[in-house]
KELO-344728 format. One record per residue (C-alpha): residue number from 1; residue in three letters; x, y, z. Coordinates in steps of 0.25 Angstrom, whole numbers. Each point is the difference from the previous one (the first is absolute). Last residue first. Layout:
% KELO-344728
+-----+------+-------+-------+-------+
: pos : code :     x :     y :     z :
+-----+------+-------+-------+-------+
: NUM :  Ala :     X :     Y :     Z :
...
+-----+------+-------+-------+-------+
***
This chain:
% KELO-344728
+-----+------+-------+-------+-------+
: pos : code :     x :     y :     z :
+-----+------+-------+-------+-------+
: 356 :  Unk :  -733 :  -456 : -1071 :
: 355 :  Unk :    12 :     0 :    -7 :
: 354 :  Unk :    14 :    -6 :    10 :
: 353 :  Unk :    11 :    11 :     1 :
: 352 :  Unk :    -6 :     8 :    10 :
: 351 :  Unk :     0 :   -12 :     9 :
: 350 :  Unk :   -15 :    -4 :     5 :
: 349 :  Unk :    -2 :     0 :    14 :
: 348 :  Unk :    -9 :   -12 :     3 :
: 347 :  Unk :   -12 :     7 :    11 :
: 346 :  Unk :     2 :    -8 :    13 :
: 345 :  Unk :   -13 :    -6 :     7 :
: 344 :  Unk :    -8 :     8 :    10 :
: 343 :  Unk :     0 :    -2 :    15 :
: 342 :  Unk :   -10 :    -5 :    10 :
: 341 :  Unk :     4 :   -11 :     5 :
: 340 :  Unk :   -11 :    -8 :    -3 :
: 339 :  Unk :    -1 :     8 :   -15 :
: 338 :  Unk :    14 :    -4 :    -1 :
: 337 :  Unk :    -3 :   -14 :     1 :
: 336 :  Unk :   -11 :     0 :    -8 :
: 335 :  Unk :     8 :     5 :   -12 :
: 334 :  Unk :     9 :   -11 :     3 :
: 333 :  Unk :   -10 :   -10 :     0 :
: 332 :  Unk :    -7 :     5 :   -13 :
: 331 :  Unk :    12 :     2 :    -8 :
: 330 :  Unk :     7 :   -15 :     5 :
: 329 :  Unk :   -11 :    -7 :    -4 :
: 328 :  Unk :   -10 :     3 :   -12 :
: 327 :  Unk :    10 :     8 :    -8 :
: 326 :  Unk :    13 :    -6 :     4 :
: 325 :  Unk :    -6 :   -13 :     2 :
: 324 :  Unk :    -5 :     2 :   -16 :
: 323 :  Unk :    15 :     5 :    -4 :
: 322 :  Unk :     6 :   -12 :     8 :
: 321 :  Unk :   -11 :   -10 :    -8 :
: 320 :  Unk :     5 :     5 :   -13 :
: 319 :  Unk :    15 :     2 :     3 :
: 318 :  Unk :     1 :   -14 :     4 :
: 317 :  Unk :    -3 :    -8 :   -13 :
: 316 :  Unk :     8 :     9 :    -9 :
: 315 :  Unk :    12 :     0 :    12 :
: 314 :  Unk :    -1 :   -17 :     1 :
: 313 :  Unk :     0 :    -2 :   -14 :
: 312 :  Unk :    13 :    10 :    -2 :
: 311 :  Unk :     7 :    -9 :    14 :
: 310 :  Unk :    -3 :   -12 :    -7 :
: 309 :  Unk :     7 :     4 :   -13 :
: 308 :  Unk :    12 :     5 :     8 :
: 307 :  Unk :     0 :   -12 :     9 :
: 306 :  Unk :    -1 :    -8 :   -12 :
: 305 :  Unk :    13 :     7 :    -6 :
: 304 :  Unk :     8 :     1 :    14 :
: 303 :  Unk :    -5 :   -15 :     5 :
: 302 :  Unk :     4 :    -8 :   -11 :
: 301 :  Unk :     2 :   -15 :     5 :
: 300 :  Unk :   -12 :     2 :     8 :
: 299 :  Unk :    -9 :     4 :   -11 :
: 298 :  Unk :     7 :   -11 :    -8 :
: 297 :  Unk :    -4 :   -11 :    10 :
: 296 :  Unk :   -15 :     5 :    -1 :
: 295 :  Unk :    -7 :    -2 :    12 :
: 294 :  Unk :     6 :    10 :     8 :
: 293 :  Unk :    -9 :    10 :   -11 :
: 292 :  Unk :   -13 :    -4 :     7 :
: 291 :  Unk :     5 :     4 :    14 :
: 290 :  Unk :     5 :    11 :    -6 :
: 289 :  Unk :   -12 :     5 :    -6 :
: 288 :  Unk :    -9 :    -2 :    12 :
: 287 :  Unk :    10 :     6 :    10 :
: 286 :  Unk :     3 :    12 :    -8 :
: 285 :  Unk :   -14 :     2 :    -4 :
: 284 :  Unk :    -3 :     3 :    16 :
: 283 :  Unk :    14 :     5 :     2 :
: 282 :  Unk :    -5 :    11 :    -9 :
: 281 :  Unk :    -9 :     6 :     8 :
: 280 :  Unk :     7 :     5 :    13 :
: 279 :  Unk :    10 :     7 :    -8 :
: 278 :  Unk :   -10 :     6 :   -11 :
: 277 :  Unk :    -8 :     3 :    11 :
: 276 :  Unk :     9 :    10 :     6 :
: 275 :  Unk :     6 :     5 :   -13 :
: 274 :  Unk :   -15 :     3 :    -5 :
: 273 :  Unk :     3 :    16 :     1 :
: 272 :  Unk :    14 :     0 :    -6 :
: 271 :  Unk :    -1 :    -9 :   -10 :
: 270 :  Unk :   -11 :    11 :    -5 :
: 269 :  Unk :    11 :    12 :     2 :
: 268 :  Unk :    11 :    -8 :    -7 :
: 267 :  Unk :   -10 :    -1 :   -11 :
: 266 :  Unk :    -5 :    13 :    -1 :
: 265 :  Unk :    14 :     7 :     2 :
: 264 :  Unk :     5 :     7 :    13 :
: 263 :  Unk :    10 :   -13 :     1 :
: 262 :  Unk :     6 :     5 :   -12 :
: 261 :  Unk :     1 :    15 :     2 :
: 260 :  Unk :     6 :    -2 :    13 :
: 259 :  Unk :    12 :    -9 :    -8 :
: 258 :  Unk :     5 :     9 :    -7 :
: 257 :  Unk :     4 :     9 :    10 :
: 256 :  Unk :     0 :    -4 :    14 :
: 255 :  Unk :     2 :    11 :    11 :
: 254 :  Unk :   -15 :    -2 :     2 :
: 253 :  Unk :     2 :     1 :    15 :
: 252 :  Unk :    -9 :   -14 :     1 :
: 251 :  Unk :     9 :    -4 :   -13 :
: 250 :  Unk :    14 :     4 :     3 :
: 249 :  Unk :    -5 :    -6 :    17 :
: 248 :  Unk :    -4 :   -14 :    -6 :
: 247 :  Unk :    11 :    -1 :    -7 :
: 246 :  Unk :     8 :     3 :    13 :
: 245 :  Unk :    -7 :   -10 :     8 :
: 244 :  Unk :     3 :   -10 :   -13 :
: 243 :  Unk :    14 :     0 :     4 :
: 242 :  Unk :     0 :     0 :    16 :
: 241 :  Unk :    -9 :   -12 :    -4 :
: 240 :  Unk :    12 :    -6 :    -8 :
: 239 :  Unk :    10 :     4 :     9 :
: 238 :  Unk :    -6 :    -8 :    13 :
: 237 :  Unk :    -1 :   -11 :    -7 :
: 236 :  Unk :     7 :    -1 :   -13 :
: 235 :  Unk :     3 :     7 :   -12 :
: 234 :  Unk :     0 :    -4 :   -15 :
: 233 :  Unk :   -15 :     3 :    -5 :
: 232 :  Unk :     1 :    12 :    10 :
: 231 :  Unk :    11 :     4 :    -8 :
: 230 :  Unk :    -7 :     1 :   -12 :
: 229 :  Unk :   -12 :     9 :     4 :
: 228 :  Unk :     9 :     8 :     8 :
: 227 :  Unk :     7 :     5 :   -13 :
: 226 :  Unk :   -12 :     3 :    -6 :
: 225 :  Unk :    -6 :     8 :    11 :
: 224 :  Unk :    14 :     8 :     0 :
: 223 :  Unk :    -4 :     7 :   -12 :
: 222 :  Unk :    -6 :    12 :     9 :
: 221 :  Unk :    12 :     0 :     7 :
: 220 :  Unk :     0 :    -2 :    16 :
: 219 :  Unk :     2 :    11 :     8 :
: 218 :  Unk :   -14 :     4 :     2 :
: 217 :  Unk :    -5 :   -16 :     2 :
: 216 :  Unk :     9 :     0 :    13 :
: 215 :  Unk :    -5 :    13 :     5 :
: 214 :  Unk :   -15 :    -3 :    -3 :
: 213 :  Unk :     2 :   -13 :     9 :
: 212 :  Unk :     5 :     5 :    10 :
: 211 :  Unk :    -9 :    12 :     1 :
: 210 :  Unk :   -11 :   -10 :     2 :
: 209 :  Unk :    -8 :    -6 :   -10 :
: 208 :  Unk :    10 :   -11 :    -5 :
: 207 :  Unk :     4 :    -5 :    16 :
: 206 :  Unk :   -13 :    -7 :     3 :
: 205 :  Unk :     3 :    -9 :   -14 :
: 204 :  Unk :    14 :    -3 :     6 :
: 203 :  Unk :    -6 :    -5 :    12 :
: 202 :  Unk :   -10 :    -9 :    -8 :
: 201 :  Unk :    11 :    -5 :    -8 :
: 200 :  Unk :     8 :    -5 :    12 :
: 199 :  Unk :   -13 :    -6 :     8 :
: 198 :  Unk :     0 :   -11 :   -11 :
: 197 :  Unk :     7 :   -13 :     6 :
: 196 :  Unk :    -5 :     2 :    13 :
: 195 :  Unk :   -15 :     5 :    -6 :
: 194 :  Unk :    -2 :   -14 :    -4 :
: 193 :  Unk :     7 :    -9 :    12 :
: 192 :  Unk :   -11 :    11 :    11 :
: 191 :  Unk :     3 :   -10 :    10 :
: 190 :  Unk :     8 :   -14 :     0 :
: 189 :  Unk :    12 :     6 :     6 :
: 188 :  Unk :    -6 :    15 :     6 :
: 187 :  Unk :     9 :    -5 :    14 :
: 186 :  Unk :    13 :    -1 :    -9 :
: 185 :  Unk :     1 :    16 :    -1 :
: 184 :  Unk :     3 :     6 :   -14 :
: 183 :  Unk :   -14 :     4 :     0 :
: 182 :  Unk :     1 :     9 :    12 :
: 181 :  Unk :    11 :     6 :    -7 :
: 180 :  Unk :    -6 :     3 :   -13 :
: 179 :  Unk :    -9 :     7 :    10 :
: 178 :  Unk :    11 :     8 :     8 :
: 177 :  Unk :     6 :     6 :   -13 :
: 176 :  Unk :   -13 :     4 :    -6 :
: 175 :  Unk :    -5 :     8 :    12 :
: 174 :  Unk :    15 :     6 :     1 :
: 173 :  Unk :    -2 :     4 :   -14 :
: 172 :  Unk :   -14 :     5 :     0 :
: 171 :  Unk :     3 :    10 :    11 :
: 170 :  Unk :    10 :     5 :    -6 :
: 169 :  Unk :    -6 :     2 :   -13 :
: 168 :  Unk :   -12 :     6 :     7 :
: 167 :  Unk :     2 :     0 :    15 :
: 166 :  Unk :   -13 :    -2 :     6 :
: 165 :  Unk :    -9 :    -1 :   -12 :
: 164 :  Unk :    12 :    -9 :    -7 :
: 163 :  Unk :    -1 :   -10 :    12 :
: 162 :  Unk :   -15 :    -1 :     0 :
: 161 :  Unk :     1 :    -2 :   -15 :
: 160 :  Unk :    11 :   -12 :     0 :
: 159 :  Unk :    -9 :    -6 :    12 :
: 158 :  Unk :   -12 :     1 :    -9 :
: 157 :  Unk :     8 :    -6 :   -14 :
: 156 :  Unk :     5 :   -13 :     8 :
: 155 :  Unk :   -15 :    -2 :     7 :
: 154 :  Unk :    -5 :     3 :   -16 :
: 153 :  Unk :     9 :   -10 :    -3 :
: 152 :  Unk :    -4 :   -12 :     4 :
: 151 :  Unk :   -13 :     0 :   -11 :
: 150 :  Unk :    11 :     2 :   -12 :
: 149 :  Unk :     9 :   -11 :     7 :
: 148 :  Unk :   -12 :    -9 :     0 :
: 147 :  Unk :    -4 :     4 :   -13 :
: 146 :  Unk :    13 :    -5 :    -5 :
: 145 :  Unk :    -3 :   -13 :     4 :
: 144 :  Unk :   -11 :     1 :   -11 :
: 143 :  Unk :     7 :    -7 :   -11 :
: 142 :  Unk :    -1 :   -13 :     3 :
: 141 :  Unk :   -14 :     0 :    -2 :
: 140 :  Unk :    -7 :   -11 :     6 :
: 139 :  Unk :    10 :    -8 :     9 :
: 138 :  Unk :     3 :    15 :     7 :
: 137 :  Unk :     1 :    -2 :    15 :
: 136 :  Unk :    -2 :    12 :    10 :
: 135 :  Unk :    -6 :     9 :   -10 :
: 134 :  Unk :   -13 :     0 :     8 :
: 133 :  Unk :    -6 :    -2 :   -14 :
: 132 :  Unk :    10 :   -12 :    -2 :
: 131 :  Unk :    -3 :    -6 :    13 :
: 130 :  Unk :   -14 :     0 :    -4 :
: 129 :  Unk :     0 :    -5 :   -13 :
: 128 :  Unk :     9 :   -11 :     4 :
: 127 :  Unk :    -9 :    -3 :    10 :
: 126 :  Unk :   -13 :    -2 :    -8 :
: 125 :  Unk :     9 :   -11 :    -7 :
: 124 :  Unk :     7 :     1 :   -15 :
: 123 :  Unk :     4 :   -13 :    -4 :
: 122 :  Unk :     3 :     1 :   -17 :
: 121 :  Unk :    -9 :    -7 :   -10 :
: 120 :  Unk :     0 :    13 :   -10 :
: 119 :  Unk :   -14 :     3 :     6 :
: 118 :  Unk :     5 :     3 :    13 :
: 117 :  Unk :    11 :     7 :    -5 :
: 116 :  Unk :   -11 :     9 :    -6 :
: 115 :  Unk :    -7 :     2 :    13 :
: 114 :  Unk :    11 :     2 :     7 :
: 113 :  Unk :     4 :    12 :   -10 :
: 112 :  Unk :   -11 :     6 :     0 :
: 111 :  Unk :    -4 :     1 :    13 :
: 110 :  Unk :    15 :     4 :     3 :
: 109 :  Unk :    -1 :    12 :   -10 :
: 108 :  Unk :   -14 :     4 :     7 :
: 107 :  Unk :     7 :     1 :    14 :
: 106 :  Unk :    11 :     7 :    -7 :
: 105 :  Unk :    -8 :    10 :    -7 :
: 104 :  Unk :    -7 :     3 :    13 :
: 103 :  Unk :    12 :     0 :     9 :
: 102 :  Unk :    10 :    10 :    -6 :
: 101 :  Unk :    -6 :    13 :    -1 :
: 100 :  Unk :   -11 :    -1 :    11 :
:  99 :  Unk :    10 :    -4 :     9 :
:  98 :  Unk :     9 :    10 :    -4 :
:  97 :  Unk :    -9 :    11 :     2 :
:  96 :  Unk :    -5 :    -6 :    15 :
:  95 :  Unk :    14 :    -1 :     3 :
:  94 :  Unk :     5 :    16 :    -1 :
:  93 :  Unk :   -16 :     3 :     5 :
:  92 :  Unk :     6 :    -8 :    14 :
:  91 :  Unk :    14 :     6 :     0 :
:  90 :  Unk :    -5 :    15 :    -2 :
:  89 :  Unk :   -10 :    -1 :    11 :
:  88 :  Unk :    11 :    -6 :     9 :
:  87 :  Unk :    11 :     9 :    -5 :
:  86 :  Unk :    -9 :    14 :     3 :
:  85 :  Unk :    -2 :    10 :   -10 :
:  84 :  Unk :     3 :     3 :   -13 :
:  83 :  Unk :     5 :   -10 :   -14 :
:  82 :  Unk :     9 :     6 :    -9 :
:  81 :  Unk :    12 :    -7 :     3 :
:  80 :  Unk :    -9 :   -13 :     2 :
:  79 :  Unk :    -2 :     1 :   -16 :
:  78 :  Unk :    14 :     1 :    -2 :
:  77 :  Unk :     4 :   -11 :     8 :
:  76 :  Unk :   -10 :    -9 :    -7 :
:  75 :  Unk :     5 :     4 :   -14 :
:  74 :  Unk :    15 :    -1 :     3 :
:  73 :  Unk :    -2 :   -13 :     8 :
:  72 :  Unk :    -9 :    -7 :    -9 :
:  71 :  Unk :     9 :     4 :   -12 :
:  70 :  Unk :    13 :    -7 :     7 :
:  69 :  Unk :    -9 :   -13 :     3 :
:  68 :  Unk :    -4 :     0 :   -14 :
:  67 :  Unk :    14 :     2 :    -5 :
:  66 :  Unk :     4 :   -11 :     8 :
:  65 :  Unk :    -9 :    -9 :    -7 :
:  64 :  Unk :     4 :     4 :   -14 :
:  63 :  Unk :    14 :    -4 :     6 :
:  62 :  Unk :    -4 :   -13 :     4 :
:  61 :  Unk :    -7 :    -3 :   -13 :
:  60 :  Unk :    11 :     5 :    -6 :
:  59 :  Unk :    -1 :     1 :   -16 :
:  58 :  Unk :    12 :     4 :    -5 :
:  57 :  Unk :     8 :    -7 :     8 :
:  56 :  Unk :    -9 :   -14 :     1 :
:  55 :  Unk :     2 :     1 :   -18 :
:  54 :  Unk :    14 :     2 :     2 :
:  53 :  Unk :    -1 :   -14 :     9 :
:  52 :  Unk :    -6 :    -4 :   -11 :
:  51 :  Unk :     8 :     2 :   -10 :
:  50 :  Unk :    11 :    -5 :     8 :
:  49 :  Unk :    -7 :   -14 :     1 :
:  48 :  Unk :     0 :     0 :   -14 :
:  47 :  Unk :    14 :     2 :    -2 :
:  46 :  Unk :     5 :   -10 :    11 :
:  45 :  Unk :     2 :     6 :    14 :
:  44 :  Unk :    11 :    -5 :    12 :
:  43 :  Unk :     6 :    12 :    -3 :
:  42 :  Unk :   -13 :     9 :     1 :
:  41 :  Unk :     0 :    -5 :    15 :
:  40 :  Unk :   -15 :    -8 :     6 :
:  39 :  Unk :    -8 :     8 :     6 :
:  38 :  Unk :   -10 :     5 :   -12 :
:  37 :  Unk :     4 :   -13 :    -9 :
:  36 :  Unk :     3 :   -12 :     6 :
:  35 :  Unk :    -8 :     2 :    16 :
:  34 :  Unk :   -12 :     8 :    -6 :
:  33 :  Unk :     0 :    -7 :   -13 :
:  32 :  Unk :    -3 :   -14 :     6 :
:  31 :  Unk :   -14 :     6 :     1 :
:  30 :  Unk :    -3 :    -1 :   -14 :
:  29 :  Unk :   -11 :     5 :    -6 :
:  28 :  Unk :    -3 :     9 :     9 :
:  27 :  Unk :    12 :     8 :     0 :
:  26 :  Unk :    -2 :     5 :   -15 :
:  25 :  Unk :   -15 :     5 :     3 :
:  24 :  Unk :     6 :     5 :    14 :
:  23 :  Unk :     8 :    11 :    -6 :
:  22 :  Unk :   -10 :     4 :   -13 :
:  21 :  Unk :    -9 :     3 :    11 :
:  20 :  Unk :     8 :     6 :    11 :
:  19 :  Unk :     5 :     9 :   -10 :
:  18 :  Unk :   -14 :     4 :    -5 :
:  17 :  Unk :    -2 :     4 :    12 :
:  16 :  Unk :    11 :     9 :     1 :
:  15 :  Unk :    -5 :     6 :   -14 :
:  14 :  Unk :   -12 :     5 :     8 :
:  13 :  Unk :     5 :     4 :    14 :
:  12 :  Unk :    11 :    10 :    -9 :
:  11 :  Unk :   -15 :     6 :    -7 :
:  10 :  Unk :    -4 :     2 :    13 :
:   9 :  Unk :    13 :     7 :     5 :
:   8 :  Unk :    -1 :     9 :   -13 :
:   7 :  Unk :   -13 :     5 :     5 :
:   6 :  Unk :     5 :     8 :    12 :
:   5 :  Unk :   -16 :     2 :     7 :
:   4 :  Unk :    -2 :    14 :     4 :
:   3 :  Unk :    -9 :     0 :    12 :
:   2 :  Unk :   -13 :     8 :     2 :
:   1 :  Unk :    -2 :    11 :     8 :
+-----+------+-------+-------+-------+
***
């Protein structure tokens, strides 16, 4: 049987990345924003800088980024909740998808982009390529330590599911509970720095498909999405990702009204598909087109309305080259992952609501 895919969690991934975008456009033009602005108190805070601080709120490339790690959970959980047979076999077609999902796309975005910064007058050594590729350093493209969480996690997720197929919700508690402790201990200092800091939306993704999960979007107003949405914005750690988890559980259940309909649309559907190039991608005009617009004093001493136009630019030059890796990359891998493993893609479920 084929899978049913919950298309308003791609559309979700989309405008996520988006997010990321729009975020690290402003931040890159002036670094000193990171301590002043996004850490620094809303007191100490003149008017523009308060605007774009609202700007960093609304559009929280941290946040985004926890909402990928939740999504991965969910989804990844949910396919190795219908998985059969023994946890060996399951654990080495488990990883052989997601390589094939994640590397070939990421192997071509790093070519690109070393060439590229090459080209631009920047120092870019065969070692930096291959550090970044083994996601252990990340001098290319910034923006890929989240792979390395992404590719940490199937061990995460395997434990989680060998725990939840000997004593379901149970089970997967007390498996979850003793991991985050083992990672709490001092001996892992130095190891696995990326998925330390991102383990808590991955085990709150693993917890949307279960009856956990189902139960807690069940009581849940169907309007409540819209609240959650701007109490994320204002939360923090660990409340916010506790927030977006039970986002992400209205929508998965489709206990979202309103705003199902819109992440089922053609647009939000499309973002959806290259959101995974888009995000490797765009740091590759990012870079070029901040480097150049550092130049300009006034750039720097505007960052929230260059960054905005920069970050438009960047998005109409991305989306063309993530929607060919999409098509010419990522399709074909996965595709070939799943035939190698023997199991057939999911099949989109498309609401009632949404025409055919």
């Amino acid at each position: 049987m084929t899978e049913e895919r919950k298309i308003e969690l791609d559309g979700l991934r989309g405008y996520a990345a988006i997010a990321v975008v729009i975020y690290h456009s402003v931040l890159g033009l002036d670094g000193t924003q990171i301590e002043r602005v996004l850490r620094g108190a809303w007191s100490d805070l003149g008017p523009y800088d308060i605007a774009t601080k609202v700007l960093f709120k609304v559009f929280n490339g941290e946040l985004a980024v926890t909402l990928f790690f939740i999504l991965s959970g969910a989804v990844l959980f949910k396919s190795l909740m219908r998985e059969d047979g023994g946890l060996g076999g399951i654990a080495v077609k488990f990883y052989v998808r997601r390589f094939f999902r994640i590397y070939p796309a990421l192997l071509v975005c790093l070519v690109a982009c070393g060439l590229a910064f090459s080209a631009g007058g920047r120092d870019v050594t065969m070692q930096d390529f291959v550090a970044n590729a083994l996601l252990y350093d990340f001098r290319i493209n910034g923006a890929t330590w989240t792979i390395n969480a992404e590719m940490i996690a199937p061990a995460f997720l395997l434990l989680c599911y060998a725990g939840y197929r000997a004593g379901r919700e149970w089970g997967l508690a007390i498996v979850t509970f003793g991991l985050v402790y083992l990672l709490a201990l001092p001996q892992f200092d130095g190891y696995l720095v990326y998925f330390r800091i991102s383990w808590l939306g991955f085990a709150l993704g693993v917890l949307i498909p279960t009856r956990i999960g189902e139960m807690a979007a069940s009581v849940l107003p169907r309007w409540s999405w819209a609240a959650m949405l701007i109490v994320m914005i204002i939360l923090r750690w660990p409340l916010r990702e506790i927030c977006i988890a039970l986002l992400v559980a209205t929508i998965y259940y489709r206990r979202a009204d309103g705003i199902d309909t819109f992440l089922s649309n053609r647009m939000s559907q499309f973002l959806g598909r290259i959101s995974y190039s888009l995000y490797l991608f765009n740091v590759l005009f990012l870079e070029l087109i901040c480097d150049r617009m550092r130049q300009y004093p006034w750039a720097v001493a505007h960052p929230l309305e260059a960054g905005i136009g920069v970050a438009l630019v960047v998005i109409a030059c991305t989306i063309p080259v993530a929607y060919l890796s999409w098509a010419c990359i990522e399709m074909p891998f996965n595709r070939l992952g799943h035939r190698l493993t023997g199991r057939r893609r999911a099949v989109p479920a498309v609401p009632q609501s949404v025409p055919l």
